[in-house]
C-alpha positions in Angstrom: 0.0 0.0 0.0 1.4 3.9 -0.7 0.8 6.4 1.6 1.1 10.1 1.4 0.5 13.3 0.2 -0.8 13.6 -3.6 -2.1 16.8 -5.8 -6.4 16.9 -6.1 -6.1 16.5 -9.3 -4.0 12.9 -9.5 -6.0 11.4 -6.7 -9.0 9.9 -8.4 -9.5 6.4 -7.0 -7.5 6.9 -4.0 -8.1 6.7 -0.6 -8.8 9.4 1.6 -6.7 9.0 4.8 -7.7 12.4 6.5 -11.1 13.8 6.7 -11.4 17.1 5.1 -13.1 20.3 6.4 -15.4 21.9 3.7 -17.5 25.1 3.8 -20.1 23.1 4.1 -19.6 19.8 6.0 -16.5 17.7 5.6 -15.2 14.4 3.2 -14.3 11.6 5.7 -11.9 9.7 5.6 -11.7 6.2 4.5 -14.0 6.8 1.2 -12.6 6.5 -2.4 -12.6 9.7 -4.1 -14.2 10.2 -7.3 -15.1 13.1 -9.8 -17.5 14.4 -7.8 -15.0 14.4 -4.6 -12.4 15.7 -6.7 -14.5 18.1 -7.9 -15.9 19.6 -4.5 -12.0 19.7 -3.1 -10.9 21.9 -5.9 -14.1 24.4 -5.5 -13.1 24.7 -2.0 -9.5 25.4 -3.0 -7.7 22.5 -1.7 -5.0 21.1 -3.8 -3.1 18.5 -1.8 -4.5 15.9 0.1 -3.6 12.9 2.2 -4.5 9.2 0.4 -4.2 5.9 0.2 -3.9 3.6 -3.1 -3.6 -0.1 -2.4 -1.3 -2.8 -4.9 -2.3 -5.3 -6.5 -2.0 -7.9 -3.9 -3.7 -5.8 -0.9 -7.0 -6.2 0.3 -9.7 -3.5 1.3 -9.6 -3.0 5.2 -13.4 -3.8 5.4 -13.0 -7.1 3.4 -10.5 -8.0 5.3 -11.9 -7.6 8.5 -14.5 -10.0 7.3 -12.6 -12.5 5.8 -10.9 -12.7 9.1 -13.9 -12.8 11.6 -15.4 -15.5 8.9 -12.6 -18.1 9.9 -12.4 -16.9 13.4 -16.0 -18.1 13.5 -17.3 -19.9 10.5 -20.6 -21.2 11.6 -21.7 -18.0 13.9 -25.0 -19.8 14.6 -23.5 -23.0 15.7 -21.0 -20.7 17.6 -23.7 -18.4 19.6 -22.2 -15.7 18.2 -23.2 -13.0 15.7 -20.8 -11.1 13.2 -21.6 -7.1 12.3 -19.7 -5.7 10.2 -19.0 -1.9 11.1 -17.1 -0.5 8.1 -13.4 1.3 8.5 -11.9 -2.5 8.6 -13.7 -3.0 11.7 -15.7 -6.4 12.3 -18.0 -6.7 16.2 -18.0 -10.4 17.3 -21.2 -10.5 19.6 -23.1 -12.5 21.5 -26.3 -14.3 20.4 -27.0 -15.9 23.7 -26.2 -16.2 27.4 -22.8 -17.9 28.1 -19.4 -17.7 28.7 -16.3 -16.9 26.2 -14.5 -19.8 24.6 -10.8 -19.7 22.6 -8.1 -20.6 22.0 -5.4 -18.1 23.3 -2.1 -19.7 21.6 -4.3 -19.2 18.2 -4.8 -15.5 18.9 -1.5 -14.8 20.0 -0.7 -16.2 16.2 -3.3 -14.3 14.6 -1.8 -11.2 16.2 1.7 -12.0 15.1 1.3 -12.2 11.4 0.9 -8.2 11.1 1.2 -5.4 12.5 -2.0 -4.2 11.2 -4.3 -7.0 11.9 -5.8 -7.2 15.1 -8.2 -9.0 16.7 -9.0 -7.9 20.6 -11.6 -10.1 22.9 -12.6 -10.9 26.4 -11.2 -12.8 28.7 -11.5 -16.7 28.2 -14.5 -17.8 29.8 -15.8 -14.6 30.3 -19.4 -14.8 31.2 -21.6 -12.8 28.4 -25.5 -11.7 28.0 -27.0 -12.0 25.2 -25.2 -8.7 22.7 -22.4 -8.5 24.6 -19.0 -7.8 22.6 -17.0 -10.9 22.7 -14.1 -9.5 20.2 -13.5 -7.0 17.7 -11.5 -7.7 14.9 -10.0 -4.2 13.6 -7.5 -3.4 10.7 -5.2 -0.9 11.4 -4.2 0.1 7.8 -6.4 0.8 4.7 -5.5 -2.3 3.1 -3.1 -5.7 4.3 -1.3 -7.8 2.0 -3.6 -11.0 0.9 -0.4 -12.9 2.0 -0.7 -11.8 5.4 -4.9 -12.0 5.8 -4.1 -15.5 4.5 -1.8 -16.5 7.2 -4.2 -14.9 9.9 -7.3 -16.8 8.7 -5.4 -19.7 8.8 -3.9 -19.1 12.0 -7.5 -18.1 13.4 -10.0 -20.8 12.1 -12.6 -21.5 14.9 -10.6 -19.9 17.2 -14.1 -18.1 19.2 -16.6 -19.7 20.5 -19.8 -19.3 22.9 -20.3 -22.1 25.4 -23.9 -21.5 26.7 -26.0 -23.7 29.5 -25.8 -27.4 29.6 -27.2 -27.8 33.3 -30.5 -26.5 33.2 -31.8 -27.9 36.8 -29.8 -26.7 39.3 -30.2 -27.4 43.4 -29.5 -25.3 46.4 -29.1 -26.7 49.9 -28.4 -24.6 52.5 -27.7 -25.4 56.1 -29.1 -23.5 59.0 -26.7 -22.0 61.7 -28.9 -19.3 64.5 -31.9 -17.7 62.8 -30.9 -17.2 59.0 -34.1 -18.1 56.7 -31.6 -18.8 53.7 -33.5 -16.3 51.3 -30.4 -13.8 50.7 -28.7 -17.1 49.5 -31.7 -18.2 47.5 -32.0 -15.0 45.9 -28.8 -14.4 45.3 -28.1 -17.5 43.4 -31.3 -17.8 41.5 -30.2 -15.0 39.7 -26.6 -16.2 39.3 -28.3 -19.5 38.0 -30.7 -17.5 35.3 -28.5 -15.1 33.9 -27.1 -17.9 32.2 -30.4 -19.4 31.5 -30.4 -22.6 33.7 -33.2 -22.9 36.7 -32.9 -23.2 40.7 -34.9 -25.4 42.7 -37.0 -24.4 45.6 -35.4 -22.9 49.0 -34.1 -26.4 50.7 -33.0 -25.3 54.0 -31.4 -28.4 56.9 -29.7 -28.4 59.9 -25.8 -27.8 60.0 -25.2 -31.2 60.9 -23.2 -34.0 58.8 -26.1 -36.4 58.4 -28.6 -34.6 57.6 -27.0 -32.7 54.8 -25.6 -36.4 53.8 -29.4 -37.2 53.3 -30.1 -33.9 51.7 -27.6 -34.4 49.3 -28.5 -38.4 48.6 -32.1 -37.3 47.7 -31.3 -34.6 45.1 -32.3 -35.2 41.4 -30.4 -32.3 39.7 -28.1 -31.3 37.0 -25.7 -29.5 39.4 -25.9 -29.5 43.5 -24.7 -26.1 45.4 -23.8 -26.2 49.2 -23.8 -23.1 51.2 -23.3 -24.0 54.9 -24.0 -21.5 57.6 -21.1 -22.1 59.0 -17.7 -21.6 56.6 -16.3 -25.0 55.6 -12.6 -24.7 56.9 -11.1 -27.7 56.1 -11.8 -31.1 53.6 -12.8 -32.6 56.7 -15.4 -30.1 57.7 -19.3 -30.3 58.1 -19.9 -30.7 53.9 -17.3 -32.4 52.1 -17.6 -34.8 54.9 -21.5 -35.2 54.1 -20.8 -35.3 50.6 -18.4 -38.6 51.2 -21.3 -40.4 53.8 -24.0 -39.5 50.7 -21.5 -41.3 48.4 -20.1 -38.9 46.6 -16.2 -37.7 46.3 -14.3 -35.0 47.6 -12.5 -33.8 44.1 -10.9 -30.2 45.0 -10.9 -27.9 48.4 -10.2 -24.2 48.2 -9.1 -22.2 45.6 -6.4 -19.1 45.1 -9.0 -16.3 44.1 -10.1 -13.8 47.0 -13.4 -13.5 47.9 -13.5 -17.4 47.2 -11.1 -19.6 48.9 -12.9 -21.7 50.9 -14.8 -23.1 47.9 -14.8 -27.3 46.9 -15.7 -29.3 44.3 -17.0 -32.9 44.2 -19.4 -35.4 42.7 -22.4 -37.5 43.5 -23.4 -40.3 41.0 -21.7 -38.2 38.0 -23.5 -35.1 39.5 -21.0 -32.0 39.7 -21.2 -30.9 43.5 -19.7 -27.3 44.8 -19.4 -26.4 48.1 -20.1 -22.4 47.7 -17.4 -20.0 49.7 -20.1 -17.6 52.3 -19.1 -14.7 49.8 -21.6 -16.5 47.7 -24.5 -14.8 49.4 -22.9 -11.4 48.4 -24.3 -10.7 44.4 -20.3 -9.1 43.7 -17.6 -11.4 41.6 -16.0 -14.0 43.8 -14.8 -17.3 42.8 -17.5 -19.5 42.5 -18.9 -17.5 39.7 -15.9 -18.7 38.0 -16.2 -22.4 38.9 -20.2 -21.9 38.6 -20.4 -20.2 35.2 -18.0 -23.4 33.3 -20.0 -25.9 35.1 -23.2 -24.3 33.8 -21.6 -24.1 30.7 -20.7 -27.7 30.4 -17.2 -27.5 30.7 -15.2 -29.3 33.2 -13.2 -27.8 36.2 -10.6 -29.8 37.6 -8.5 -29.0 40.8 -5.4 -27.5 38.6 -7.8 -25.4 36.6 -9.0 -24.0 40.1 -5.2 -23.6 41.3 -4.6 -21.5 37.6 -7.1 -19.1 39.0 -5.0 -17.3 41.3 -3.3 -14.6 38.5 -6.1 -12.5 38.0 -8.1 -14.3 41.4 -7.4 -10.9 43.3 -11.0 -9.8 43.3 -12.8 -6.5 44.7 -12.7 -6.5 48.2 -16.7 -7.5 49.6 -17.9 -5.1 52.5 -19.9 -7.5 54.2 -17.1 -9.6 55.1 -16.5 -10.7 58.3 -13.2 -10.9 58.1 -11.7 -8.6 55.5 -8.1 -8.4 54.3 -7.2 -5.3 56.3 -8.8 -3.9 59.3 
């Protein structure tokens, strides 16, 4: 691609790379001038202006921007995601439904690589996203890119984004009663973390704090996904729910977790049922970990113990108010 200044009158079918002020309005930049552009720069007594003309083997920002979000997400449908193209070689990769963020970052690092001047910025993997949400945006820098290098990007970017949305749709709930609590903040609270992703919670299921009766409580669920949130914080594996998990005849999997609000969070199973023993922050509606362990279970994908202990760059969260025991006094 040349860049740079040219004479009004030699610049038909170039690229204007500067908007123009006119007596009356302005010429943007980006569009192709023709006669009549030509024209109406001349009648306003401008003689130079800034363009860009592409070669023969460039392509067009805006169809490159496409042709790049295309193999980044070749089926959007199947994907949950939607394509819109916004014109100045920018592409929006949105959301179609609830979910959370899937790629592959080793693939975008690549895409990113092949040249300076094609970009592709996103969320976060496993970012959770409503429905419109931007997931990325895929912006050339330049006018044009050489087809050599948009080649090398789609190729380095096929199905590289991708929305995971709910897989458990019946979600339970059990809560155990310490003092007076009536275990409706924690309902609430996590009905909503539950629908925002469009899966469903049970009714309020409230038992005492004691290891057999949660044991029972547990045994008798018939659910997608079981959530524990004790009155009492679990402190250790050994404590009041992972050891009522193990006498209902499920499995311990993973205790704690390096993300603040959060740690004292566990995983397990029951019968191939995914089990998590909620942190107390859970009753609080800010980000803490379990939205991160909730959100991929949801979602269908699996969360083992060292994709919990990979959470701790990043796992220093906003400080919650309500906690009893903050980080500093």
């Amino acid at each position: 691609m040349d860049f740079g200044e040219e004479v009004v009158t030699m610049a038909l079918g170039a690229i204007l790379a500067h908007s123009v002020a006119l007596p009356k309005g302005r010429l943007r930049k980006g569009i192709t001038l023709g006669a009549p552009e030509i024209a109406t720069l001349l009648a306003a007594g401008i003689e130079r202006v800034t363009v860009a003309r592409l070669g023969a083997q460039d392509v067009h920002e805006d169809a490159a921007a496409l042709a790049l979000a295309r193999a980044l997400v070749p089926e959007p449908e199947a994907a949950g995601l939607v394509l819109r193209a916004m014109g100045t070689g920018r592409v929006n990769i949105l959301a179609a439904q609830a979910g959370i963020t899937r790629l592959n970052p080793a693939q975008i690092h690549a895409l990113n690589a092949t040249h300076p001047m094609i970009t592709l910025a996103t969320v976060p993997q496993w970012h959770r996203m409503d429905p419109g949400d931007m997931v990325g945006t895929v912006k050339i820098i330049s006018y044009g890119v050489p087809q050599t290098a948009l080649t090398k990007a789609c190729a380095e970017a096929r199905n590289g984004l991708s929305l995971c949305s709910a897989k458990l749709q019946n979600v339970v709930l059990l809560q155990t009663i310490v003092g007076a609590d009536d275990g409706e903040k924690g309902q609430h609270v996590t009905k909503v973390r539950v629908a925002r992703l469009g899966a469903r919670l049970g009714p309020k299921t409230l038992v005492p704090h004691e290891i057999d009766d949660l044991a029972q409580a547990i045994a008798a669920q018939m659910a997608d996904l079981i959530l524990i949130l004790t009155g009492s914080a679990t402190s250790d594996a050994a404590d009041t729910a992972p050891e009522a998990l193990r006498r209902a005849g499920g499995r311990l999997i993973h205790f704690g977790m390096p993300v603040d609000p959060g740690n004292l969070l566990f995983i397990g199973e029951i019968n191939g049922c995914p089990v998590i023993g909620l942190p107390g922050c859970a009753r609080s509606p800010a980000l803490n970990g379990a939205d991160w362990v909730l959100e991929r279970m949801i979602c269908g994908v699996p969360v083992t113990g060292a994709d919990i202990a990979a959470m701790g760059v990043g796992g220093l969260l906003k400080e919650i108010p309500s906690r009893p025991k903050p980080r500093e006094s």
